[in-house]
Wavefront OBJ file of the C-alpha trace (Angstrom):
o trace
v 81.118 56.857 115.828
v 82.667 59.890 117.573
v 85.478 57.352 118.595
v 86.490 57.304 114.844
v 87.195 60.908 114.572
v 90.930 61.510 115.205
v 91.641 63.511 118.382
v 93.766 66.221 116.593
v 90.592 66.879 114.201
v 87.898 66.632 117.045
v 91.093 69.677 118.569
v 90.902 71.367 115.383
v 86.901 71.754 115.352
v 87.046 72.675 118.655
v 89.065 76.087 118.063
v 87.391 76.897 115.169
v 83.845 76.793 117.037
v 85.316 79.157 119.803
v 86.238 81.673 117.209
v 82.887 81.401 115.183
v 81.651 84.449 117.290
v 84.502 86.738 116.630
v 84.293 88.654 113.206
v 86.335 87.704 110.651
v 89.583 90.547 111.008
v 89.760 89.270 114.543
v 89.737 85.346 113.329
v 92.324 86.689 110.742
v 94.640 88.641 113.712
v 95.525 85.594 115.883
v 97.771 87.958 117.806
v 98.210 87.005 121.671
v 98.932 90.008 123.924
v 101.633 88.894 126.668
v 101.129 91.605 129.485
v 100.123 94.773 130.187
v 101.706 97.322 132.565
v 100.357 100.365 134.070
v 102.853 103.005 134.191
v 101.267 104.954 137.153
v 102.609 108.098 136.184
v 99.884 111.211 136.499
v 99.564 114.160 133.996
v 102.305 112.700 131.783
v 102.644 112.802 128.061
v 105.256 110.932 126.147
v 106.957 111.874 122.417
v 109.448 108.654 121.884
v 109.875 105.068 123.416
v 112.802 102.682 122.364
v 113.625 99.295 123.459
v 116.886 98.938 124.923
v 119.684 96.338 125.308
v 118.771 94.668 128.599
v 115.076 94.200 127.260
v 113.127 96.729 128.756
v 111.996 99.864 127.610
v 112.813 104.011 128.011
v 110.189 106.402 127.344
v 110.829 110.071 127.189
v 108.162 113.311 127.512
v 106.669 115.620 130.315
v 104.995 115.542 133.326
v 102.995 118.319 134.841
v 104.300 117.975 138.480
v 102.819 119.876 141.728
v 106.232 119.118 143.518
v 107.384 121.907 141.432
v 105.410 125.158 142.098
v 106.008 128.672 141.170
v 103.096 131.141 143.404
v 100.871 127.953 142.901
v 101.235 126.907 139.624
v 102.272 123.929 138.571
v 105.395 123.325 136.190
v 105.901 121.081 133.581
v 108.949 119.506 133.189
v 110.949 116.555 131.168
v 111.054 112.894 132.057
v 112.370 109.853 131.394
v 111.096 106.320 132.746
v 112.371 103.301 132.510
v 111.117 99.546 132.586
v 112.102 96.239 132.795
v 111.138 93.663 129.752
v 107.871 93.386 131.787
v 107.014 97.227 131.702
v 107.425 97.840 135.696
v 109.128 100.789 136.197
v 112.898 100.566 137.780
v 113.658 104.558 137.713
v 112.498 108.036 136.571
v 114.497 110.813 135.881
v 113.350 114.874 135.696
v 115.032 117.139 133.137
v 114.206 120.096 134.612
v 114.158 123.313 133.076
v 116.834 125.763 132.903
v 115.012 129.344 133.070
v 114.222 131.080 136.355
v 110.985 132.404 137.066
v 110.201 136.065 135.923
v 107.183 137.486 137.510
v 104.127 135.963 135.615
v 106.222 133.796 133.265
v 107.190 129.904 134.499
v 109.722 128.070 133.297
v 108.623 124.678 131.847
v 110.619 121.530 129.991
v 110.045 118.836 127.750
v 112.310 115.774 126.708
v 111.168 114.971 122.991
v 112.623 111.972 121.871
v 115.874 109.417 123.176
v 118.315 107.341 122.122
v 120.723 104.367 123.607
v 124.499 105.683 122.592
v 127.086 102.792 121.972
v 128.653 103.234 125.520
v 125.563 102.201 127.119
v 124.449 105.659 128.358
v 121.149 107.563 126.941
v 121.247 110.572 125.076
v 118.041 112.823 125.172
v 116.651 116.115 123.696
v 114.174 118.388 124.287
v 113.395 122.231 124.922
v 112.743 124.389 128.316
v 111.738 127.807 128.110
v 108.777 130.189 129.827
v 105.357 130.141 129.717
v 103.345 132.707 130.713
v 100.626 132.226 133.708
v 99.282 135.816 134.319
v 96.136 137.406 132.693
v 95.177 136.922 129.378
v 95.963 134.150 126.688
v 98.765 131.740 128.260
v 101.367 131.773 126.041
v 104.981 130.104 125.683
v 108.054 132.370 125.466
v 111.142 131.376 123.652
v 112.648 127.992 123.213
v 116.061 126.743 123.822
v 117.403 123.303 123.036
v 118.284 120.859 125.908
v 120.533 118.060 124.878
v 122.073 115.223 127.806
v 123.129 112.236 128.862
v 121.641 109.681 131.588
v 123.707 106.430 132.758
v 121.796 103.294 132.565
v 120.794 104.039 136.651
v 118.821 107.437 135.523
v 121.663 109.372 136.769
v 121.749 112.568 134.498
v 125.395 112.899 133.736
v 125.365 116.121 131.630
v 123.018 118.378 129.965
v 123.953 121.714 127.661
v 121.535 124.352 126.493
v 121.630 125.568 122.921
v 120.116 128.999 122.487
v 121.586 132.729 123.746
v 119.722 135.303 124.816
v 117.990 137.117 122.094
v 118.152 134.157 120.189
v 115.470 130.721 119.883
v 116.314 127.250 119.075
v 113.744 124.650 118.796
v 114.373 121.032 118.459
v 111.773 119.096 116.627
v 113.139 115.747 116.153
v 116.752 114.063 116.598
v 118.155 110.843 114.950
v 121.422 108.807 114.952
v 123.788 109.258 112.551
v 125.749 105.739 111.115
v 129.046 107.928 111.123
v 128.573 108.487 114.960
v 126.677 111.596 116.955
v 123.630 112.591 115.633
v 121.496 115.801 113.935
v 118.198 117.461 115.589
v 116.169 118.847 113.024
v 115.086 122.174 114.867
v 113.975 125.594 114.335
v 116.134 128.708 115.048
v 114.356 132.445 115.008
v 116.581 135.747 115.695
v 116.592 139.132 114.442
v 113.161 138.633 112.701
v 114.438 135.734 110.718
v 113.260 132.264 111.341
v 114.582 128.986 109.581
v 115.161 125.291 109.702
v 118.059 124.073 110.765
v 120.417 120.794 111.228
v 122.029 121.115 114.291
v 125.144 118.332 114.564
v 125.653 116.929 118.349
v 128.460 114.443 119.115
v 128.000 111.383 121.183
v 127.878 113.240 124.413
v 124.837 115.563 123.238
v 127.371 118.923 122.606
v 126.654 120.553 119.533
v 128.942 121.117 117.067
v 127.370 123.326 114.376
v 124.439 124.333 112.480
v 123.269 125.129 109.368
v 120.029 126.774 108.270
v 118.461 125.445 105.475
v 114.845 126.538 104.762
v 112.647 129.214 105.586
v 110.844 128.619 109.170
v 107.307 128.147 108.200
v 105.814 130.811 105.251
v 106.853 129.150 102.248
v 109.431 127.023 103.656
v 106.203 125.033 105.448
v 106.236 123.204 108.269
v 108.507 120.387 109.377
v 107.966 117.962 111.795
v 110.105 114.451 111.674
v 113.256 113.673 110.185
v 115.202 110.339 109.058
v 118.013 109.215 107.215
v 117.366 108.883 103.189
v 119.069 105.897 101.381
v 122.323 106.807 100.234
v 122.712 109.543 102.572
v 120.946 112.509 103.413
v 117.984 112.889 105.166
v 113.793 112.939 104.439
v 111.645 115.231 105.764
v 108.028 115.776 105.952
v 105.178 118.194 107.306
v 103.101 120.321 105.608
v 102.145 123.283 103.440
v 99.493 126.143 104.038
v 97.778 128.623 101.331
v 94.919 129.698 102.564
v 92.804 127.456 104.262
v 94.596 124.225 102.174
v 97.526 122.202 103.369
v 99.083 119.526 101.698
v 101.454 116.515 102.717
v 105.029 117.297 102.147
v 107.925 115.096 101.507
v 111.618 116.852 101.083
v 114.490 115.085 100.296
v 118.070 116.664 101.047
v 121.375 116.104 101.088
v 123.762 116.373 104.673
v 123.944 119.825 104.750
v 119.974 120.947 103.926
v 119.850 121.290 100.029
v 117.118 120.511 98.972
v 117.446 117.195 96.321
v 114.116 116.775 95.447
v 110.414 117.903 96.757
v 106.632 116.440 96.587
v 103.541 117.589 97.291
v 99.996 115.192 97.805
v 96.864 115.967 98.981
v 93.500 114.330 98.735
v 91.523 116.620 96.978
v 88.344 116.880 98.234
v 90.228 117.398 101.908
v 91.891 120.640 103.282
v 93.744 119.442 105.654
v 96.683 116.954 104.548
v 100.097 116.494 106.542
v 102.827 114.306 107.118
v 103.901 113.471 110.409
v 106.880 110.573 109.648
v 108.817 108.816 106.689
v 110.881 106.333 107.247
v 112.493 104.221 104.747
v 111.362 100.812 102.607
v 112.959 98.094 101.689
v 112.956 98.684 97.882
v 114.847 102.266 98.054
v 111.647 104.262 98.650
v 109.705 105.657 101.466
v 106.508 105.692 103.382
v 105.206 108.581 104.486
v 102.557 108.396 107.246
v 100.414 111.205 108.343
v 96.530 112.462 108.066
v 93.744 113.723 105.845
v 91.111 115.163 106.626
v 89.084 118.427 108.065
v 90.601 121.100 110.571
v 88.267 118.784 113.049
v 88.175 115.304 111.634
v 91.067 113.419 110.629
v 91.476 109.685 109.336
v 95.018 108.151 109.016
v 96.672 108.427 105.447
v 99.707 106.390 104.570
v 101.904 107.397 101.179
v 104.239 104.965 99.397
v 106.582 106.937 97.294
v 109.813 105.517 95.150
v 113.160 106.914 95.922
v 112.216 109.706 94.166
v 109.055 110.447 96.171
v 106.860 109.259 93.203
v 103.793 108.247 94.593
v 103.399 104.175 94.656
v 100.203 103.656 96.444
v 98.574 105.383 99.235
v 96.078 103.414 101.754
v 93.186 106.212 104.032
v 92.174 104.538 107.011
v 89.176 105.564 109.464
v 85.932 105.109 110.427
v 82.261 106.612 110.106
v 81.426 108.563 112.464
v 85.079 108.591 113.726
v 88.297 110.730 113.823
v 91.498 108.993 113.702
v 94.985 110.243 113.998
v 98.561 109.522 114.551
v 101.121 112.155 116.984
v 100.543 114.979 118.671
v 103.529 117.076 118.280
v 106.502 117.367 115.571
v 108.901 114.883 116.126
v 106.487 112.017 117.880
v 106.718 108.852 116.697
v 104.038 106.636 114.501
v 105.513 104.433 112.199
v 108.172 101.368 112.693
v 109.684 99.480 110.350
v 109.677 95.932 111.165
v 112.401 92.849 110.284
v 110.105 91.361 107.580
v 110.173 94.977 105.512
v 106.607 95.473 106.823
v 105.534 98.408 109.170
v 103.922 99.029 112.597
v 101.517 102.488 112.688
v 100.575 102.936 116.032
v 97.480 105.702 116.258
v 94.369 106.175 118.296
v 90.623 106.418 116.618
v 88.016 108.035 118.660
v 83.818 108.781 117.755
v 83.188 112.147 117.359
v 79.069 111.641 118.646
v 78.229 110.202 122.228
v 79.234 107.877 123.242
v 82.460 109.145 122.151
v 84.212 106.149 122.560
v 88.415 106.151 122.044
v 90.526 103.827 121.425
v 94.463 102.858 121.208
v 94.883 101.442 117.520
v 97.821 99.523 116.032
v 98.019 98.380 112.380
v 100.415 96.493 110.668
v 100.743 97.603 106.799
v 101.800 95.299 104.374
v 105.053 96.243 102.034
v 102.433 96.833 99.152
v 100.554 99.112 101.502
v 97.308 96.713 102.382
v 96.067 96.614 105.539
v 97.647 93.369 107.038
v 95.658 93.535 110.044
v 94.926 96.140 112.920
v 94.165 95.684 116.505
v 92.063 97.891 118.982
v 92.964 98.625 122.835
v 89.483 100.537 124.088
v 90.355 103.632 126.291
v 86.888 104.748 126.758
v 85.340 108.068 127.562
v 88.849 109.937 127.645
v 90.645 111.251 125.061
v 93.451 108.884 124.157
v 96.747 110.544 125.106
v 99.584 110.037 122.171
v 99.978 106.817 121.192
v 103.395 105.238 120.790
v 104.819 101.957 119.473
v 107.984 99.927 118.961
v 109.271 96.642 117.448
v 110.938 94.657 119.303
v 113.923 92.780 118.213
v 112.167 88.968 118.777
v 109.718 90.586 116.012
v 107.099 91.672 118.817
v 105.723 94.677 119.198
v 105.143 97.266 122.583
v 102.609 99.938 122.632
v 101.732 103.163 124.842
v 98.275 104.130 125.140
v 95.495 105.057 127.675
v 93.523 102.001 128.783
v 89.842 101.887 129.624
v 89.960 102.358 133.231
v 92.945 104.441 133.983
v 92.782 107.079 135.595
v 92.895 110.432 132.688
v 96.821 111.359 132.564
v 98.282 107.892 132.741
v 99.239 105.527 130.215
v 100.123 101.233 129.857
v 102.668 99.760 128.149
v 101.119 96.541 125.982
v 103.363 94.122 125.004
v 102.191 91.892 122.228
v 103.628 88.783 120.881
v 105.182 88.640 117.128
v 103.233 86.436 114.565
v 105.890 83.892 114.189
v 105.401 83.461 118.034
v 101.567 83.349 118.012
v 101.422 81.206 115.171
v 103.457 78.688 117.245
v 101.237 78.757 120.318
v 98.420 78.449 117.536
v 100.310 75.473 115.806
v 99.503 73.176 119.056
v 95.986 72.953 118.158
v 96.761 71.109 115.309
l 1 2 3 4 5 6 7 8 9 10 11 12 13 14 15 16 17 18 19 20 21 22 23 24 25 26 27 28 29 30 31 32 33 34 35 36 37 38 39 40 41 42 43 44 45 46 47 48 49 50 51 52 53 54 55 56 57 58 59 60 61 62 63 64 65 66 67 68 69 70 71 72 73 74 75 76 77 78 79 80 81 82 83 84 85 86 87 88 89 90 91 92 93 94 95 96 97 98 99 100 101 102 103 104 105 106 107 108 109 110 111 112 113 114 115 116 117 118 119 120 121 122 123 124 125 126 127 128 129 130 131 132 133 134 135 136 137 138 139 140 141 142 143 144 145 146 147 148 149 150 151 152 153 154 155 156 157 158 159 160 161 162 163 164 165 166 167 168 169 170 171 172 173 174 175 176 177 178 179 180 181 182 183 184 185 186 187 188 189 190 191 192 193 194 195 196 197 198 199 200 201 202 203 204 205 206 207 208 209 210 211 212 213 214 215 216 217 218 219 220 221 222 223 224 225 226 227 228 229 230 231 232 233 234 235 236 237 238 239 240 241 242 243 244 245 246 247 248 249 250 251 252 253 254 255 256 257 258 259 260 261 262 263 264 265 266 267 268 269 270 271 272 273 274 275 276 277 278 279 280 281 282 283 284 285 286 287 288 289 290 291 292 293 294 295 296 297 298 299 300 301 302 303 304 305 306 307 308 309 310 311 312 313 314 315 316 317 318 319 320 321 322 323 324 325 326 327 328 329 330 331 332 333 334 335 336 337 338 339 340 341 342 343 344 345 346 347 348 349 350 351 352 353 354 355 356 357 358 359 360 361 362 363 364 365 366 367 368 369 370 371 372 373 374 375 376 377 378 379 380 381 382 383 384 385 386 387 388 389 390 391 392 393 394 395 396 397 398 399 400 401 402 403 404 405 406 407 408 409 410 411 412 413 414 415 416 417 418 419 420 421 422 423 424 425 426 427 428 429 430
C-alpha cells in the first residue's frame, strides 16, 4: 500500500513529523542560521555594526585593555574590528584617547558608531575624556568629540578633537547626510549652559560648524538617536522627566534644529517610557522603538506614528517574569529597516528570578506593527552585553550578542539566512 503513496508526499509527512515537537512560533520561523563566529575580544562593548562593501562586517565600541595602564589601572579605549563575510576577524584598530593622565584622573575613549564613506575609507566618532580612579565615587570628567578616518587595512589615517578647554562636547549619535558629510547629534556644556547641538563634519570627519538647538536635558529632555526625516530634516527621540515620570519623545526638526513638530506617549500605568531610535517607514511615517516599563523592569515598546508623529499603532513586547530591553547607551543601534518595508529589532530579554536566564532576541515587525516572528539566541547566566543587528543587502540578517558559553566580556556575530533564502532550502521538501 505504502508503495502507492507518492515519494514527494511520503517527503512532505516526513518534515512535518520532525517539527511536531517544536511549538508553533518556531514551526512558523523556518529561519536557518548560516554560522556563527566568536569574536574573541575580552571586556569589549560595541555601540554600531554595518555591513560593508566587500561583505564582511565593522563593528565599533570600547575595550577595557590592561596593555594600557596608568599606576595599575586599566584604561578603556575605542575600537574598531573588522570581519570577513564569515565573521573572522582580519584587523582591529585602537582609537586611543587624547587626554594625559592627571594624578587620580585616567584618560579613557570610546568609538560610538561608524560609517563606510564613498572613497572606501571609514569614518568613526566617539568621545575621550578623564575618569576619575582615586577615592570616592568614580566619576567621568569632561567630554570631547573624536571624529577619524581608517583605510580599509585599519590604518587610522586622521583623527581631530572637537572640544577646548573649558568647554564639553559630547557626541551622541552621527548619520550620513545624502548631500555628502554628515551631522553628530551631540551635547555641548560651557559657561553653565548646556544644549543640543548639530555639529556638521565633511567627508574626512572635520567639523565645520554647529548650532545649538535645545536645552541640554531640564526641559529640553533627553536625546539619544538621530535620523534623517522624509523631506529633509531630521527625527529625534529620548525622553522626558517630571518627577519620577518619563515619557517617550519624538521631535521632528528642520536642518538647522527648529523644532517642526513634537509628541509625547507614555503607557500610563508605567513611569518609565523612552525612545531609544526612529527610523523611517515606507508610507512617510516613522517607528519609534524604545521601552516601557519600571526604573527596574523594562519590556520592549515599539510606536508607529504618521509623518506627523500621530500615533498609528504601538506593539509592548516582554515576558512574565522577565525584563527586556533594547541599547545601552544614546546613540546604539536597535532597529533596521529591511528591503521589504519591514523592520529588524534586535534586543536581549533576561528573567529577573533564578535562574536568571538571558538571552539575545531578534524580532522582525511587520509594516502594520505585528509581531512577524522573533527568534531567541540563549546567553545564559550572564548579563547579555548590548545587542546589535544589521540587514544585509541579500535580505539576511547579522546579529551581536553574548552566547551561552562565552566567556563574560565577549560577544558572536550570528549570521542568519533571509526568508526568501530559507524558504528555498525549505521548498526541496516538497
Amino acid at each position: 500500500m505504502i508503495d502507492l503513496i507518492p515519494k514527494s508526499i511520503l517527503r512532505f509527512c516526513a518534515v512535518l513529523l520532525f517539527f511536531a515537537g517544536l511549538n508553533a512560533a518556531s514551526f512558523a520561523t523556518p529561519l536557518e542560521v548560516a554560522w556563527t563566529a566568536d569574536l574573541n575580544i575580552t571586556s569589549a562593548t560595541f555601540h554600531s555594526i554595518i555591513e560593508t562593501r566587500d561583505g564582511g562586517f565593522l563593528l565599533a565600541g570600547n575595550v577595557t585593555s590592561m596593555t594600557l595602564l596608568y599606576k595599575y589601572t586599566p584604561a578603556e579605549c575605542g575600537i574598531l574590528v573588522k570581519t570577513d563575510k564569515l565573521g573572522h576577524v582580519t584587523w582591529t584598530a585602537r582609537v586611543l584617547p587624547t587626554e594625559e593622565k592627571v594624578d587620580y584622573w585616567v584618560p579613557w575613549s570610546q568609538t560610538k558608531t561608524v560609517k563606510e564613506a564613498p572613497d572606501g575609507n571609514y569614518v568613526y566618532m566617539g568621545n575621550t575624556g578623564l575618569r576619575w580612579t582615586g577615592p570616592g565615587w568614580p566619576i567621568r570628567g569632561p567630554y570631547h568629540i573624536i571624529t577619524g578616518r581608517a583605510d580599509p587595512t585599519g590604518k587610522l589615517l586622521s583623527e581631530i578633537v572637537i572640544g577646548d578647554p573649558g568647554e564639553e562636547f559630547q557626541g551622541f549619535d552621527m548619520i550620513p547626510l545624502e548631500v555628502g558629510g554628515y551631522v553628530v547629534l551631540g551635547g555641548h556644556y560651557k559657561d553653565g549652559d548646556g544644549n543640543y547641538v548639530l555639529i556638521r563634519l565633511d567627508s574626512t570627519g572635520k567639523m565645520l560648524d554647529f548650532k545649538p538647538f535645545r536645552q541640554w536635558g531640564g526641559e529640553g529632555g533627553k536625546l539619544y538617536s538621530i535620523a534623517q526625516a522624509h523631506g529633509g530634516g531630521y527625527i529625534m527621540t529620548g525622553e522626558k522627566t517630571s518627577d519620577t515620570l518619563s515619557t517617550m519623545m519624538l521631535l521632528r526638526t528642520d536642518v538647522d534644529g527648529n523644532a517642526l513638530w513634537e509628541k509625547s506617549f507614555r503607557k500610563e500605568q508605567n513611569t518609565k517610557n523612552a525612545g531609544v531610535q526612529a527610523v523611517r517607514k515606507n508610507d512617510g511615517g516613522y517607528l519609534v522603538a524604545g521601552m516601557t516599563g519600571s526604573d527596574y523592569v523594562h519590556r520592549i515598546w515599539l510606536v508607529g506614528v504618521d509623518s506627523i508623529g500621530n500615533r498609528q499603532w504601538d506593539l509592548d513586547l516582554g515576558e512574565p517574569g522577565s525584563s527586556a530591553g533594547i541599547g545601552w547607551l544614546p546613540g546604539d543601534q536597535a532597529v533596521y529597516p529591511a528591503p521589504d518595508g519591514e523592520f529588524l529589532v534586535a534586543g536581549s530579554i533576561g528573567q529577573i528570578t533564578p535562574p536568571h536566564d538571558n538571552a539575545v532576541w531578534l524580532l522582525k515587525i511587520a509594516k502594520n506593527g505585528s509581531l512577524k516572528w522573533q527568534k531567541k539566541f540563549r546567553s545564559g547566566f550572564s548579563p547579555v552585553s548590548p545587542v546589535l543587528g544589521c540587514v544585509t543587502r541579500d535580505g539576511g540578517y547579522v546579529v551581536l550578542g553574548r552566547l551561552a558559553g562565552q566567556p563574560a566580556g565577549q560577544s558572536a556575530l550570528i549570521r542568519i539566512q533571509s526568508e526568501a533564502a530559507t524558504q528555498t532550502l525549505w521548498s526541496s521538501y516538497r
